[in-house]
Each structure stands twice: as C-alpha cells, then as structure tokens.
C-alpha positions in Angstrom: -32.2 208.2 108.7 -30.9 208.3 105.1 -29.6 211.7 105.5 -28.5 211.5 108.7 -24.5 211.6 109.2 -22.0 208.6 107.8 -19.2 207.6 110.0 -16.2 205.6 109.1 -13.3 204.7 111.0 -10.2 206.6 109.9 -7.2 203.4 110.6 -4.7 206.2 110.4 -5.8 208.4 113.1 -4.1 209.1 115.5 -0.8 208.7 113.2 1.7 206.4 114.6 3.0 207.1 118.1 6.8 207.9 119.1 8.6 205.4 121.2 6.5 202.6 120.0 3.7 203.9 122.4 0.7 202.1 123.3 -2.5 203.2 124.4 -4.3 201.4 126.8 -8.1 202.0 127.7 -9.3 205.2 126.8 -11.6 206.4 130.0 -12.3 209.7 128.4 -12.0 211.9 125.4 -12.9 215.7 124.8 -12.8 218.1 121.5 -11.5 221.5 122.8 -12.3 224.8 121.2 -9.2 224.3 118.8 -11.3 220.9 117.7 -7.8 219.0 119.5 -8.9 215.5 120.3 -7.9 214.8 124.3 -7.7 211.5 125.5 -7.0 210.3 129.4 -6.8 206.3 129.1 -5.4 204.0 132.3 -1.9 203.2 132.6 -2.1 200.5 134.4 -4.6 198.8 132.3 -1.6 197.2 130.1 -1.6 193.6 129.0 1.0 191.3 130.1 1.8 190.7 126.8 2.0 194.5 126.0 4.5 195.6 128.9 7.8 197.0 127.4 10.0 194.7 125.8 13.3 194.5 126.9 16.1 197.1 125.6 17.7 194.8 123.2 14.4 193.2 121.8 13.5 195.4 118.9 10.9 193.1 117.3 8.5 193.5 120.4 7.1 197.1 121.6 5.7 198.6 123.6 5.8 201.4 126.2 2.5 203.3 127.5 1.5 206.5 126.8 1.5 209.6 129.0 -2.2 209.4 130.6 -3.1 212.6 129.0 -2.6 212.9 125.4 -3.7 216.0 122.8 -3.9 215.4 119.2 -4.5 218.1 116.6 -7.6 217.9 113.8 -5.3 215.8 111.6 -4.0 213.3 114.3 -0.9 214.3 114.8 0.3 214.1 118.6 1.0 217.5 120.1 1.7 216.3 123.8 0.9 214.6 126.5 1.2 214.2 130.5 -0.3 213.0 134.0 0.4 210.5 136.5 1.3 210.9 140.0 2.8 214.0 140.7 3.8 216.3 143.7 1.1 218.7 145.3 -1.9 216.4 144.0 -3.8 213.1 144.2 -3.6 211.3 140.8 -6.9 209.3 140.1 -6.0 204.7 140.3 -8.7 204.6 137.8 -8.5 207.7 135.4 -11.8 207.7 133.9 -13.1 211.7 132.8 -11.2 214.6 130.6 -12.4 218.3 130.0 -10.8 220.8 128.7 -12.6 224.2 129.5 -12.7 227.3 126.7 -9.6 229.0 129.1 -7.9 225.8 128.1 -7.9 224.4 131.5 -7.8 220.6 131.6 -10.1 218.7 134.2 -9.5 215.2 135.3 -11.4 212.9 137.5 -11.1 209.0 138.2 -13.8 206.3 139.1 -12.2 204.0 141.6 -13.8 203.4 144.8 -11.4 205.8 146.7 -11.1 208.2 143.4 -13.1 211.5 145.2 -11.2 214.1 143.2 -11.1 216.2 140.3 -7.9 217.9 139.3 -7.3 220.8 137.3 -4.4 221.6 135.5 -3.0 223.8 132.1 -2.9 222.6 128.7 0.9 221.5 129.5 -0.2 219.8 132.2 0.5 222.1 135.1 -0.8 221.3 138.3 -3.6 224.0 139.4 -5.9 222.5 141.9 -7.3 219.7 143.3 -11.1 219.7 144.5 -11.7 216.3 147.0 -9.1 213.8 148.2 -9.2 210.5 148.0 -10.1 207.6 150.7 -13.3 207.4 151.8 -16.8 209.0 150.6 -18.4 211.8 152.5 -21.9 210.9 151.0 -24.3 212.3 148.9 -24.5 215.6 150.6 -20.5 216.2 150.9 -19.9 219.7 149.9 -16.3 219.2 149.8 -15.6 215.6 149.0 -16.7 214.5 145.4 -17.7 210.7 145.3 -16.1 208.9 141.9 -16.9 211.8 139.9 -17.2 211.2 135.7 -17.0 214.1 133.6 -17.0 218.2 134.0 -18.1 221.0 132.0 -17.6 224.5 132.7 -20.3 227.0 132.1 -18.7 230.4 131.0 -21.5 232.6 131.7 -21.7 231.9 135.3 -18.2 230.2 135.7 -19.9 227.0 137.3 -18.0 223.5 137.3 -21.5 221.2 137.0 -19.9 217.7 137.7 -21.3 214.3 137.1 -20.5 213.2 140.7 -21.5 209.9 138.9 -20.2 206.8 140.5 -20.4 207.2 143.9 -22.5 209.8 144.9 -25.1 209.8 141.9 -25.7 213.4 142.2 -25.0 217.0 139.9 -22.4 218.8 141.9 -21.6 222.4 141.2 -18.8 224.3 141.9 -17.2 227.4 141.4 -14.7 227.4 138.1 -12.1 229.2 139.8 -11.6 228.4 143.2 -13.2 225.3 143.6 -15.7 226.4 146.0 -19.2 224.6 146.4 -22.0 226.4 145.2 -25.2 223.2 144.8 -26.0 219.8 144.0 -29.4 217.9 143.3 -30.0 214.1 142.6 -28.0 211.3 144.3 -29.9 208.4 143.8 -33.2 210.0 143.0 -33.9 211.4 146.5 -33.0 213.7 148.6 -28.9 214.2 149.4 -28.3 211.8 152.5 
C-alpha cells in the first residue's frame, strides 16, 4: 500500500563491534520492553576465511561474537554472553531468543538432539533448563521439548507457549516459573503420538 510503512536498511547499525567481532548467522532476534534489539546467532557457523587471524596479523579480523548479544535503540552494544556453560545444556544449533517483560532471556536450538530451552537473566545468568538433549520423546513428551523455535511468555497467566517447532510440530505450554508442563495441541496436525 502507498501508505503503508517504508523500510530502509540503516548500514550503521549495529555500530562497529569491539575486538574486531564478527557475527555469524543470526538464528533469532527479539525487541524487549526497553525496545533493546537481542540477537542469538551460531558460533560455529564461521567461515574459514573468517576464523581469527593470527596475533601478529593486524590486517585480517576477526573473532566471533558472544552467542547472545543486546543492543540499545541506537545500536550501541550493551553486552553479550552464552555458550556452553556449567549446570546446563547449551543448544549445537542456537536457533530462538526471548526476552520476557521480567527481563528473563529464553533460548532454544534446532538441531536434531537440541530438546531444550534455557532460561537465564539479562546478564546471562543460568536459571533453568526445561528438556535435555539426545533423543526425542515424541509428540506427547511432557517433559522433553523436540527442537523447539521461539517462546513467549504470557503475563496474565504466566504461561511459556513454545513453538515446539522442529521436531515435535506441536504448541507446548509450560509454566513461566518453574518450568512445569501445563498442555500442548498440534504435532503434525493430529492427535499427540
């Protein structure tokens, strides 16, 4: 429509990186209630020819960002985190980000043994992990998420509704706060096997 909204792509957002970092592919992205810009992108996605260049080359960069990286409203980097860590699973194929109005950050992977969704503080403190990964449950797993894709929390009733996406093709549910199943509906169409 001629009214409609114009977009145009702003070449100097995010502003330049520290440390000659490099972003790889960006597997999720979330506006918070602060309107910061959240990214998760995949590590290990890096180009041979992007690696880190050796300590006495200074004409080639690079070195990969943080998985998790917050930007304020004007691009400006504000922090960043993730990767394996003790008490918790970390995804091999980061793939969704949600930050939650408490400020809570979810994350969640899509590779075939990615059946978790991790919760942590804006700094990146561990909180909980919901699933482990390995091996599917199925479609009717109340405990085991199945390549899950993206979260959102709703406030009223404190509900986690996750796109249990990849693997299990389903809505799953789940209390906010403890992690607890509560529902789910889909999974391919049908009934939960």
């Amino acid at each position: 429509a001629p009214d409609g909204p114009k977009f145009v792509v702003d070449p100097f957002w995010p502003k330049p990186l520290k440390e000659n970092w490099i972003l790889t592919q960006i597997a999720g992205l979330h506006v918070d209630t602060r309107d910061h810009v959240w990214i998760l992108h995949r590590p290990n996605t890096v180009l041979a020819d992007e690696k880190a260049a050796k300590p006495d080359d200074t004409k080639r960069c690079c070195k990969v960002a943080p998985p998790v990286m917050e930007f304020d409203p004007a691009g400006n980097f504000v922090g960043g985190w993730g990767g394996p860590g003790p008490g918790y699973d970390w995804p091999k194929n980061e793939h969704g980000i949600y930050v939650d109005p408490e400020g809570n950050v979810w994350v969640a992977g899509n590779d075939a043994a990615d059946h978790m969704i991790l919760k942590f503080t804006r700094d990146g403190k561990f909180l909980m992990q919901i699933g482990k990964p390995g091996k599917s449950e199925g479609s009717a797993s109340r405990t085991q998420p199945g390549r899950p894709a993206n979260m959102e929390v709703d406030v009223a009733t404190n509900e986690l509704f996750v796109a249990d996406g990849y693997g299990n093709k389903r809505v799953l549910v789940l209390d906010a706060t403890t992690g607890a199943y509560k529902r789910h509906w889909g999974a391919y169409g049908g009934t939960p096997s």
